[in-house]
C-alpha positions in Angstrom: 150.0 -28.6 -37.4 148.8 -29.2 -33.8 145.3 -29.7 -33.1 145.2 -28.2 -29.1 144.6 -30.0 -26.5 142.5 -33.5 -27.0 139.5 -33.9 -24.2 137.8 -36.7 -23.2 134.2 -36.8 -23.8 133.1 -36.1 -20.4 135.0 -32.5 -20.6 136.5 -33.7 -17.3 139.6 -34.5 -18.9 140.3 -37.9 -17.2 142.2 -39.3 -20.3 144.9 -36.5 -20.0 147.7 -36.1 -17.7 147.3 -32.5 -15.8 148.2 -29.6 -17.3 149.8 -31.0 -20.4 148.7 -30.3 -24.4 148.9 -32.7 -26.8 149.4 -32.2 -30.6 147.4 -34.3 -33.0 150.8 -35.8 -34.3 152.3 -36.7 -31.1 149.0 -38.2 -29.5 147.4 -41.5 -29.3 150.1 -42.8 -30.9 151.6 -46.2 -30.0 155.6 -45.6 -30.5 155.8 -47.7 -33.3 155.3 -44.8 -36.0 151.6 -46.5 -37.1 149.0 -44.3 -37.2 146.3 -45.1 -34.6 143.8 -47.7 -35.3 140.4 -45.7 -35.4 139.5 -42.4 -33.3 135.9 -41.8 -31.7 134.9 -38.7 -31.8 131.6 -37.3 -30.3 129.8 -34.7 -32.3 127.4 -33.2 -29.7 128.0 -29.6 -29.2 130.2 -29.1 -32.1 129.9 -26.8 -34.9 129.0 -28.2 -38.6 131.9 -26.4 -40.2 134.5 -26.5 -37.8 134.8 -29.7 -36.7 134.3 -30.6 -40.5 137.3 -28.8 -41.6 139.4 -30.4 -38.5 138.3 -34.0 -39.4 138.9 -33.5 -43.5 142.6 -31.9 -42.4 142.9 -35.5 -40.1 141.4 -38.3 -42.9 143.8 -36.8 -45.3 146.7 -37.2 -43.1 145.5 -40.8 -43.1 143.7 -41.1 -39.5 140.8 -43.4 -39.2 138.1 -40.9 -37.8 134.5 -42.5 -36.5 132.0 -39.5 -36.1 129.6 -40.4 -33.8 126.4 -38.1 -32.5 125.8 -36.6 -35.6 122.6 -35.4 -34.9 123.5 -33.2 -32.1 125.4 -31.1 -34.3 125.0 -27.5 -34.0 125.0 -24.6 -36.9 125.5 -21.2 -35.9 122.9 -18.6 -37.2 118.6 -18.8 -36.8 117.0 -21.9 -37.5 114.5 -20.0 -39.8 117.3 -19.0 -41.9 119.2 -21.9 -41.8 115.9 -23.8 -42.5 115.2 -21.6 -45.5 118.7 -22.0 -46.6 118.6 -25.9 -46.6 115.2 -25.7 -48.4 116.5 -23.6 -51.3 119.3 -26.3 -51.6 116.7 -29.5 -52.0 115.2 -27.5 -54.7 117.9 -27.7 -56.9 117.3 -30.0 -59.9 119.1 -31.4 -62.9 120.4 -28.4 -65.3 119.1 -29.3 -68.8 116.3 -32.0 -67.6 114.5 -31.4 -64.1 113.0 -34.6 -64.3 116.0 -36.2 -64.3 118.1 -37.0 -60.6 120.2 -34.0 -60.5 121.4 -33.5 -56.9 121.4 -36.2 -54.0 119.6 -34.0 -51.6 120.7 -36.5 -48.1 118.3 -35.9 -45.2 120.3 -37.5 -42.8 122.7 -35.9 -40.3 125.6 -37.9 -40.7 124.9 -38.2 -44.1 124.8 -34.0 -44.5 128.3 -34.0 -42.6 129.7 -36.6 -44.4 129.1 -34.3 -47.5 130.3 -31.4 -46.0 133.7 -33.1 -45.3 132.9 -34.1 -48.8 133.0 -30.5 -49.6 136.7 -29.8 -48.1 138.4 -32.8 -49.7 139.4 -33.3 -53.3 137.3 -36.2 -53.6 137.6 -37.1 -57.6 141.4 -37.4 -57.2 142.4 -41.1 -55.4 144.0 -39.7 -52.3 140.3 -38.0 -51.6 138.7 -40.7 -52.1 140.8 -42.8 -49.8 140.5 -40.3 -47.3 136.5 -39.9 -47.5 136.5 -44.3 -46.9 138.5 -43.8 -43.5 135.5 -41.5 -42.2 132.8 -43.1 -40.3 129.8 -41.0 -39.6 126.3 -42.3 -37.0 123.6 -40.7 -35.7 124.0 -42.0 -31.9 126.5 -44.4 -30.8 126.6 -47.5 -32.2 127.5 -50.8 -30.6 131.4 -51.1 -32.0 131.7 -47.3 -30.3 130.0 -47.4 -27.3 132.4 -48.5 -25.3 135.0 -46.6 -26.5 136.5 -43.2 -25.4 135.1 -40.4 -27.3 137.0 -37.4 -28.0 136.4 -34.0 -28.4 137.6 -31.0 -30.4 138.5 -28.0 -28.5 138.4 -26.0 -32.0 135.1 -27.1 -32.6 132.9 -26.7 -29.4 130.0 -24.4 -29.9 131.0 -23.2 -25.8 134.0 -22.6 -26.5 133.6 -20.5 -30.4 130.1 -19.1 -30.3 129.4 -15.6 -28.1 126.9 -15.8 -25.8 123.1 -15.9 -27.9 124.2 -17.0 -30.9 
């Protein structure tokens, strides 16, 4: 249940004491067994699925998680396969009656990884849905955050899991 070591968003690691790894369940916390009011985290770099499947582990352990950079997200594979991919998905329509809604296609990129957390969370049962309200997702940085420290997620970084040309 440890997460690795936590980095600070300048990968200089001026947050952490030298040479020391946290867990996720030991750090930030403030000694008095509360969870932690909200944690930054900055998206750029990151991979869609990985850091998606760390964050829906953390929101259902009852962390507050902001998301922040959303756009700067990064999905392995080509773009003109990932492209095609994304455009077979908006074509999908209601079963019975295409004319109908069907599908929320969302264009966004926070809002396409708030529904991939969506995806890895049992969101029709209460405690999924209490986790999907504590995440927070934003294209750029927004005034509440921008002054905060932004984390990063070792697991996640496309340097870090991707081989070289991919």
């Amino acid at each position: 249940r440890s997460w690795g070591s936590v980095r600070c968003c300048c990968y200089e690691g001026c947050c952490l004491a030298p040479n020391r790894s946290f867990s996720w369940h030991s750090w930030p916390c403030s000694g008095t067994g509360k969870m932690p009011k909200t944690i930054v985290i900055d998206a750029r770099a990151h991979m869609l699925g990985r850091l998606a499947s760390v964050v829906a582990k953390q929101i259902l352990s009852g962390y507050q998680i902001v998301i922040v950079r959303c756009e700067e997200i990064s999905i392995s594979g080509g773009l003109v396969r990932q492209k095609m991919k994304y455009e077979r998905f908006l074509r999908k329509k209601h079963n019975t009656n295409p004319q109908r809604a069907g599908v929320w296609h969302y264009r966004a990129p926070s809002r396409i990884f708030w529904r991939t957390v969506r995806g890895m969370v049992p969101h029709k049962t209460p405690r999924g849905a209490a986790a999907l309200e504590r995440l927070k997702c934003f294209e750029g940085v927004p005034p509440p955050y921008d002054k905060v420290k932004r984390l990063v997620v070792p697991d996640a970084l496309q340097v870090l899991r991707l081989q070289h040309g991919h």
